[in-house]
N, C-alpha and C positions, 0 to 999 in steps of 0.2 A: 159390264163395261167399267164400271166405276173400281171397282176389285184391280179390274186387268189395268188400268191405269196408276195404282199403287203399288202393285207388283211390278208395271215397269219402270219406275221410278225406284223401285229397289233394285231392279237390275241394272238399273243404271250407276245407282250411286256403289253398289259392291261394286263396278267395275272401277270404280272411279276410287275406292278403298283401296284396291289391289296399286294401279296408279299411282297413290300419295305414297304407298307404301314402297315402291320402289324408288322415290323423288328421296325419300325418307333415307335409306339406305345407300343413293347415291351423296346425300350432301354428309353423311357417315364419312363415306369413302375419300368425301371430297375435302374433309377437316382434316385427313388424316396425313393428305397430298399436302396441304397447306401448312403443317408441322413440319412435314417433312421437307419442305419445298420441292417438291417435283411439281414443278408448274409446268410444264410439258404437257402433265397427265391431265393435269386441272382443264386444259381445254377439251378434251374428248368428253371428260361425264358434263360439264358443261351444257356441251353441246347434246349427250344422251336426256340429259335433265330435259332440255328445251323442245325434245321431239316429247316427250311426253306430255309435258305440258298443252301439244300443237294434240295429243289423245284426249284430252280430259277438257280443253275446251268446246273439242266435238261433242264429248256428252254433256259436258254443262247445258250447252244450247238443248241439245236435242229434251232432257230434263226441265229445262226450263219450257217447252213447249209444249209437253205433258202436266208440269206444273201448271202454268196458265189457262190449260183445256180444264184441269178438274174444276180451277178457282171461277173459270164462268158457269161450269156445270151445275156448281155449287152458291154461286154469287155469293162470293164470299171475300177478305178481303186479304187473309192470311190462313194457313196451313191451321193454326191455335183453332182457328174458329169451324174447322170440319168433325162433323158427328161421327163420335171413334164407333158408337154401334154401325154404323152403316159401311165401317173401313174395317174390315177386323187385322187387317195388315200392315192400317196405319202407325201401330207401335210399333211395329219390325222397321218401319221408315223411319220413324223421328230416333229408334235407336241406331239405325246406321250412320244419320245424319250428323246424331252427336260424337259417334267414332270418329268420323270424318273430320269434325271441326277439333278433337283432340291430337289427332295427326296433325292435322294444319298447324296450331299452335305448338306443337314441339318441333316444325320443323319451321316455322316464322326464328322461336329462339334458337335452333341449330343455324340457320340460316344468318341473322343477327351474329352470334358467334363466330361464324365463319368470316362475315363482313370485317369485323374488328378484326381479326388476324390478318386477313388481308392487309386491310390500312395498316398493320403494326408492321408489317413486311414491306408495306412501299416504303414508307418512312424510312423505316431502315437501312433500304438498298438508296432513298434520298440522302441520307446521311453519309454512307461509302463515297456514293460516289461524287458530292458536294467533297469529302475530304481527300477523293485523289485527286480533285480538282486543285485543290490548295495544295497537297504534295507536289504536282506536278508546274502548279506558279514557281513554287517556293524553287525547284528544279532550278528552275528556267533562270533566275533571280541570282544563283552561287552559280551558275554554270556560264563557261567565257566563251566565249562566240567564236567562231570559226576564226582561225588564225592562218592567213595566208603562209603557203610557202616563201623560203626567204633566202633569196640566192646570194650569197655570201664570196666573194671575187677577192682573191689574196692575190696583191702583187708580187712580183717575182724580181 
């Protein structure tokens, strides 16, 4: 039992690798929409990102519930403190784990990157269009107002 509860903890967290790895490749995609400005598209992977996200909390939980069965099996108070003789698969976990947290990290600064573009692109379209605003006073300011028709009656 104690075996099969490390292996399912590995089966969880590979599923959960495959997952970041595709989060990983959508915020790829999603930098590249952001250079390009097709922000149209920006909302579809978006929204693909966020279903995934709604997969990988499902197994977070479910992980985290096999986590907490082994730590009272073991009354223990952290994963450091479990006897790797008695786990022989517990390194196969702590190396997935630290994949996982490698993924995360290059996709927190992917992710950070793409924030900044973003804000560099609202600015931007803030600036436009604060200046057709000012074109369009300045319009208003040289330009003469509506001048009535003017009937002009010559005597005869």
């Amino acid at each position: 039992m104690k075996n099969e509860n490390i292996s399912r903890m590995i089966d969880l967290s590979m599923k959960k690798k495959e997952y970041l790895l595709e989060i990983l490749e959508l915020s790829k995609k999603q930098e590249t929409i952001i250079e390009e400005d097709k922000l149209d598209e920006l909302d579809n992977i978006l929204k693909e990102k966020e279903k995934i996200m709604g997969k990988i909390d499902v197994l977070d939980s479910e992980f985290l519930t096999v986590y907490n069965n082994v730590k009272d099996e073991e009354n223990i108070d952290s994963f450091e403190n479990l006897p790797i003789e008695r786990y022989e698969n517990l390194k196969d976990l702590k190396a997935i784990v630290n994949e996982i947290n490698n993924i995360l990290n290059t996709l927190t600064i992917l992710d950070k990157n793409n924030i900044s573009k973003m804000k560099a692109n609202l600015e931007k379209t803030q600036a436009d269009l604060k200046n057709v605003k000012l074109g369009k006073r300045a319009y208003k300011g040289y330009g003469y107002g509506d001048v009535g028709s003017i009937f002009i009656d010559e005597k005869k």
